[in-house]
N, C-alpha and C positions, 0 to 999 in steps of 0.2 A: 332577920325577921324574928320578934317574940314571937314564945310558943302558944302566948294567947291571941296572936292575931294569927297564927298558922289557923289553929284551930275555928278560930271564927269563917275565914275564907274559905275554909272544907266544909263546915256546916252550911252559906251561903251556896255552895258547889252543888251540896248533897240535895239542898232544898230546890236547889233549879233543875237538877235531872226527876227528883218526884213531882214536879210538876210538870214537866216535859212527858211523865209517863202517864200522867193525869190527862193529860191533854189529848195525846195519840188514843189511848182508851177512850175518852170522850167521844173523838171524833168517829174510831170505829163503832162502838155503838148508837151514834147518828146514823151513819153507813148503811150500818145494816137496818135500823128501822125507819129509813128511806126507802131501802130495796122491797122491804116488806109491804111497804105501802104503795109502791109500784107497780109491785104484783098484782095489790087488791084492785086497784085504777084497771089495769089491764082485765083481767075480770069484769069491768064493767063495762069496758069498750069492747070485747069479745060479745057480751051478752047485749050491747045494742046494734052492734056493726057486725057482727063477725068475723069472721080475718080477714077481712076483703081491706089491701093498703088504701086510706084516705085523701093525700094527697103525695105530690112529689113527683120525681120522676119513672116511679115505677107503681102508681095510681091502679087502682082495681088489680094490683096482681091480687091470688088469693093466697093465703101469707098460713104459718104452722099455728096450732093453739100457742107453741112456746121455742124461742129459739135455742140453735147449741150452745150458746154461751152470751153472757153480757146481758144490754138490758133488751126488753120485747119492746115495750110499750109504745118507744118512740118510732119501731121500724113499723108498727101498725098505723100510726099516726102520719108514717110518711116523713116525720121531720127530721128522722135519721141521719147525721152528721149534714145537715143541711147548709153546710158553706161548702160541700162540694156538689151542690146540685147543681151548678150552670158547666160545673168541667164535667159532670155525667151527661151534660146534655150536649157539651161537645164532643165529648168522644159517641156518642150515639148517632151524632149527624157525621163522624168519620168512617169510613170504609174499610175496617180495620178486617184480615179474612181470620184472625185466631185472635182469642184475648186470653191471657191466663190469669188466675184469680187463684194466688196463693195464699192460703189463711181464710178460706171461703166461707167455714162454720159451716151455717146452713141452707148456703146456696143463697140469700137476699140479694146479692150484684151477678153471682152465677143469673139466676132466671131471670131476676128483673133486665139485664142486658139480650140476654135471649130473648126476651120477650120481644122489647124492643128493636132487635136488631137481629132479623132472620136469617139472615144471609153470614150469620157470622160462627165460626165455632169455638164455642166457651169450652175451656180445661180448668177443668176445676181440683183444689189441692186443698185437702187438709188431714193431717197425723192422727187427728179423731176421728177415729169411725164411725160413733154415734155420729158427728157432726157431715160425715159421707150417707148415712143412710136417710137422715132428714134431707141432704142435698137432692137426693133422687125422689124422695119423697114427692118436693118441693116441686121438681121439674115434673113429674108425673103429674102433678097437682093441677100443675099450669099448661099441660100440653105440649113441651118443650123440650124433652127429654131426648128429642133424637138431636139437639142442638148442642148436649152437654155431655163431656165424658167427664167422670168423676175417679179421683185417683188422691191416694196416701200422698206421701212426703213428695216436694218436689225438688227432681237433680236438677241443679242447673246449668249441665252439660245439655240438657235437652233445648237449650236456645237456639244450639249452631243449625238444630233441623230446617230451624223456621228464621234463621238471620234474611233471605229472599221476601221476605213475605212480609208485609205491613202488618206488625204485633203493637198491642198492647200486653204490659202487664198492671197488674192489681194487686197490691203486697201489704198485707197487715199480718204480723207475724211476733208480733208483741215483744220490739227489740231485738228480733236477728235480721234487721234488712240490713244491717251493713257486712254483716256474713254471707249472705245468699246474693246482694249485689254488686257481686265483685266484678269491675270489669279487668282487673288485672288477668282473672282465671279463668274470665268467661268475655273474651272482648265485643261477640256477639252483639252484648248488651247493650253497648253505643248504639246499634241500628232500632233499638225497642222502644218506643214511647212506656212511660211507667210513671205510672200514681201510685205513691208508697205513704204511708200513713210511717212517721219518722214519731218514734215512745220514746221522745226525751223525757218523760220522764219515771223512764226505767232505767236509761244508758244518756247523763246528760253529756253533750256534745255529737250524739251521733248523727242530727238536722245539718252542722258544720263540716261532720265527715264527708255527709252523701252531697251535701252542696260544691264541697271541693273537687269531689270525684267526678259530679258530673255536668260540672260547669263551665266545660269546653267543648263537650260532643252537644247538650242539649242547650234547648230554652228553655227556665225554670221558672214557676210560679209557686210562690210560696202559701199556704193557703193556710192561715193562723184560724184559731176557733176560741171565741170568747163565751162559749155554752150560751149565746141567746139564740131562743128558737121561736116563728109566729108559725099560725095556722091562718090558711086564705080562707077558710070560713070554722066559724067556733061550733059543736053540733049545740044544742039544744041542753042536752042533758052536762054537757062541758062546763058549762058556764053557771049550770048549779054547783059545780067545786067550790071549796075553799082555793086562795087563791096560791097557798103552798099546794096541793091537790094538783092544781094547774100547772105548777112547774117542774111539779116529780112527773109528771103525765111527759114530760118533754124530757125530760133527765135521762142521759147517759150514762153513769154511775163511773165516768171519769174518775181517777184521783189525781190525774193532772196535766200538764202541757203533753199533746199530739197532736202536732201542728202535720199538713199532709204536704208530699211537691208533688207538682203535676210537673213531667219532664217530658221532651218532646223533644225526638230525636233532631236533630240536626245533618242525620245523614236521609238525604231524600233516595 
């Protein structure tokens, strides 16, 4: 190869990684003045709603000014990850006697299931503390509190307690579900019904890991999410949005595929 075409192909090279850095900055600064505008939408549905959830399956819970982490807006709205709202509404019409909700935040499926389902006892897990003291908060809030125990990190030696007893669990953990659900070290776990939210795109391949591991003991429902969200009725003041306004008001702040399974044991 001449040294002037070496040179042209590294200039060429050089020019496509500064626009690759162009681009990522770009988008981060979208990003963020998305989120900001989120915020202010949320602000404005506090100030004509108050926290009271709008629709969904956890409707009139009464919800924090602000959650532990990720976006608010939409869990106020109700449309929060809204392609799993018919597997929340089966597992609500199921007779489960514990459900665990590991990566709980702020208690939003902690209480909302409580709420919904009296007879059931929620364990609730997350490493944040702030994100524990809103959890109680949250249940105080709601009148539920003697339905929910709230707890730091969780072992997953604590299965074998409860392998007798019809469990659910609940796992968003932002890419360590294939660490925490092991059935080699925890075989319990075959007898667990579990909705895991799978962050491929933090750890690509680990949706194929968990599907291999658990596609002899369960039946698996893959439940993909293409970010569109509707509202069953628009308020008043909604519909004076612009119609970006409209769509950050639904907006998850995703930055990419988190596809969920619903698994369902196969040992009755």
């Amino acid at each position: 190869m001449s040294i002037h075409k070496s040179l042209k192909l590294s200039l060429v090279k050089s020019l496509s990684e500064d626009s690759k850095n162009e681009i990522n900055q770009l988008n981060d600064s979208l990003r963020l003045l998305c989120k900001w505008r989120s915020l202010l939408i949320t602000n404005t549905y506090i100030q004509e709603c108050g926290v009271g959830i709008f629709q969904g399956p956890f409707k009139d819970m009464q919800f924090l000014n602000q959650s532990a982490e990720g976006c608010h807006m939409a869990k106020l709205f109700g449309t929060y990850e809204q392609p799993l709202h018919k597997y929340i509404e089966e597992i609500i019409s199921t007779k489960y006697e514990t459900i665990f909700n590991i990566g709980s935040a702020e208690g939003y499926y902690s209480v909302g299931l409580a709420l919904r389902m009296q007879k059931t006892k929620i364990l609730s897990f997350d490493i944040n503390t702030a994100a524990q003291k809103s959890c109680i908060e949250l249940a105080k809030k709601n009148n539920v509190e003697k339905s929910i125990e709230v707890y730091g990190e969780f072992h997953p030696e604590l299965v074998n307690r409860y392998e007798n007893q019809k469990c659910l669990i609940i796992c968003d953990i932002e890419g360590e579900e294939n660490q925490l659900l092991d059935v080699s070290n925890y075989p319990a776990l075959i007898k667990f019904d579990i909705l895991v939210e799978s962050h491929e795109c933090f750890k690509k391949g680990i949706t194929k890991e968990l599907l291999n591991r658990f596609s002899i003991t369960h039946q698996i429902s893959i439940i993909n999410d293409n970010g569109q969200r509707y509202l069953d009725v628009q308020p008043e003041w909604f519909l004076k949005f612009s119609h970006l306004d409209q769509l950050l008001a639904v907006w998850e702040w995703r930055s990419g595929p988190t596809p969920w399974l619903f698994m369902k044991s196969l040992y009755k």
